[in-house]
N, C-alpha and C positions, 0 to 999 in steps of 0.2 A: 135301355132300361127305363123302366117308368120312375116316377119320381118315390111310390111306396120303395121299391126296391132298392135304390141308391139308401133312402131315409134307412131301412132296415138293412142292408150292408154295413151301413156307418155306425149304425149301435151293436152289429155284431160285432166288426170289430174293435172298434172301443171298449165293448166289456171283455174281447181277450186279450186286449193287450193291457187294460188293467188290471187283468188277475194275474197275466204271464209275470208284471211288474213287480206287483206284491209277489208272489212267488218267489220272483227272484231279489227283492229287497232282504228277505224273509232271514237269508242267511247270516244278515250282516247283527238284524237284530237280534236273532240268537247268541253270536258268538259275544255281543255286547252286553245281553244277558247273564253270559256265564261270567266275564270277566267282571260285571260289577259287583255279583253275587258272588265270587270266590276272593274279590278284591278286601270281603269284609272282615280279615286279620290285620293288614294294612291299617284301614281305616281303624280301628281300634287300638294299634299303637301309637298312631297319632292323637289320638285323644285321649292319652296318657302322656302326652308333651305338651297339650296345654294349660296353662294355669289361671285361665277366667272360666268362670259356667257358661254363663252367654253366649260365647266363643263355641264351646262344646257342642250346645245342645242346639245351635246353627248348621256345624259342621255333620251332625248325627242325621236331622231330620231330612238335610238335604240329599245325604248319601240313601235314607231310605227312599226318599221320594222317586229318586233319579230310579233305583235299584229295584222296587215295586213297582212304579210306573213303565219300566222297559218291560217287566214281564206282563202288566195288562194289555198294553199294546200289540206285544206279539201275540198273544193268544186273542185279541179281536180281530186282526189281522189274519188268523190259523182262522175262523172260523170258515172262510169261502174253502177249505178242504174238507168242511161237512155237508156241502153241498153237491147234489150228484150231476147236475147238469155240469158243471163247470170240473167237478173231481174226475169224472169219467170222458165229457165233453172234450176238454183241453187238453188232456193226458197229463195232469199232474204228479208231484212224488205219488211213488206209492203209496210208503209209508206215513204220509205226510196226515191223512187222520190221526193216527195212531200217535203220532206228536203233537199233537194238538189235544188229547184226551189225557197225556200224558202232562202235557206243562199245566191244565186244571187241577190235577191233582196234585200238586207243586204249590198253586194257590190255596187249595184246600186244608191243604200242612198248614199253610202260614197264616189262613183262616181260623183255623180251630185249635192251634198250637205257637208255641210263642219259639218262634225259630231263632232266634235272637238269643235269647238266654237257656233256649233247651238246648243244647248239644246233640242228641239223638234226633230232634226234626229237624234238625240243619242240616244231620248228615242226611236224614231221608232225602229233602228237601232237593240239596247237592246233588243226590243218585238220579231222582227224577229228572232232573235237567241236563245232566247228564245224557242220560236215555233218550231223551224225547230233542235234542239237538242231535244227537245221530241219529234218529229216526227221521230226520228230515232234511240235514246236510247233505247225510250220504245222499237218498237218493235223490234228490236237486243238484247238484254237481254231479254224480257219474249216471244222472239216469233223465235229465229234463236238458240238462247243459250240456251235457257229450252225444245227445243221441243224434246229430248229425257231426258226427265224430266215429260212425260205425266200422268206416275201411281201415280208419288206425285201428280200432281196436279192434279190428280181425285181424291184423297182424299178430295179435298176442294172443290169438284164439278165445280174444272178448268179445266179440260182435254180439253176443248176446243180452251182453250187461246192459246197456241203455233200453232197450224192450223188457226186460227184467225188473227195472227197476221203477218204471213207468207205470201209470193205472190206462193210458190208452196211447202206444205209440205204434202205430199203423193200426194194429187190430188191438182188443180188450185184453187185456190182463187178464187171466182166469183169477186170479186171487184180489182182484182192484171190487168187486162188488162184498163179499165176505171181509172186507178189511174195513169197508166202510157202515157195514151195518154192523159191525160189532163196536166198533167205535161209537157209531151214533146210540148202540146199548148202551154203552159203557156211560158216554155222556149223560144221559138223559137220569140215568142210573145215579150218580155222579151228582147232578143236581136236585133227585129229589133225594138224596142226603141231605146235601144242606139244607133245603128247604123244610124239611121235617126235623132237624135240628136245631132250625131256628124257630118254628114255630111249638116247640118243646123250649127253648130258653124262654118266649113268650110268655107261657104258660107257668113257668115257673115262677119268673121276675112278678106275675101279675098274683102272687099267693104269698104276702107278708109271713115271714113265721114271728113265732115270739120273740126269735133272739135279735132279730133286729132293732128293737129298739133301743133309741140312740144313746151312751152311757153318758155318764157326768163329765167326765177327761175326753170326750170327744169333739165339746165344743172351741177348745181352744187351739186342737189338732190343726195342721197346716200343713199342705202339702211342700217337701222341700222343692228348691230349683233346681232342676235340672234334672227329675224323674223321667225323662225321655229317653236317657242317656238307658244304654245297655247294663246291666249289673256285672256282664265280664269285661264292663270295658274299665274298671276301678279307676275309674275318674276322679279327682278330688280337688272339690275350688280349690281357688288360691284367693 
């Protein structure tokens, strides 16, 4: 082998085995996902046994960070399943786009909606991550991790399931290219939402109305401590 060959061997497979990695890290930070985000009843009767603010609004900001933060991670993480070299190339989940369009829209809720003290985006919020951790569990475990696992599972007359559930395991998926460009709709779609809704807030924000200006009892106004805190979490210094 010439030395270009060995060099371009080595970067092939270094980028599959860093994607096959994230792939398979992928799961853990889901299930970690869900668990911080349904953990947030928990965390809210503890913050009804404490009696400093301080204490509280420590406890709250951290629980969101952790809890926000795990879901932007996985979804930067989801993005190498909108790519086709490597979505089609490697034979990744199938559905594994389609989870990844789906955990955006999850952020989008908690973007444009206060999930926190809305009950109704919580529960969307919940449903979407829901959905989009099976969209991408499943087929990463019985379809990327069992598919050389096929003679067990022709024992139960599954041999088909890991091909099934794959966007390229031996031959293409017929449903792995239509999965991926409807996803990458969806996304694209998806973002110029927000971005045309933020540049309508823009627009807004930059058009003073009358009522705005500032009353007499406004300048002594003060924000209290501890407005971080949730409104159902009925917090109360001590």
């Amino acid at each position: 082998m010439t030395p270009d060959q060995i060099t371009a061997s080595f970067v092939q497979g270094g980028e599959g085995w860093m994607v096959l990695s994230i792939a398979a890290i992928l799961p853990i930070l889901w299930a970690f996902t869900l668990i911080v985000h349904f953990s947030r009843p928990y965390v809210i009767r503890f913050l009804q046994t404490l009696t400093l603010r301080f204490g509280g609004d420590v406890w709250w900001l951290s629980y969101v960070l952790m809890r926000d933060g795990l879901m932007i991670l996985t979804l930067a993480l989801s993005m190498i399943f909108l790519m086709p070299n490597l979505y089609i190339g490697l034979g990744l989940p199938l559905t594994a786009p389609l989870a990844s369009v789906v955990l955006f829209w999850a952020l989008v809720v908690k973007l444009t909606r206060d999930a926190d003290d809305d009950p109704q985006a919580f529960r969307v919020v919940s449903i979407l991550l829901v959905i989009g951790s099976v969209l991408y569990i499943v087929p990463q475990i019985y379809g990327l991790e069992a598919g050389g696992e096929t003679d067990i599972w022709g024992k139960f007359g599954l041999g088909w399931l890991p091909g099934a559930l794959s966007a390229n395991q031996g031959s293409l998926n017929p449903a792995a290219w239509p999965i991926l460009i409807v996803s990458l709709i969806l996304f694209g779609l998806t973002g110029g939402y927000l971005f045309t809704r933020f540049m309508l807030g823009l627009r807004r924000e930059g058009t003073p109305a009358a009522t705005d200006a500032p009353q007499s009892g406004d300048a002594g106004r003060t924000e209290s401590a501890g407005g971080n805190l949730p409104a159902s979490a009925g917090h109360v210094a001590g």
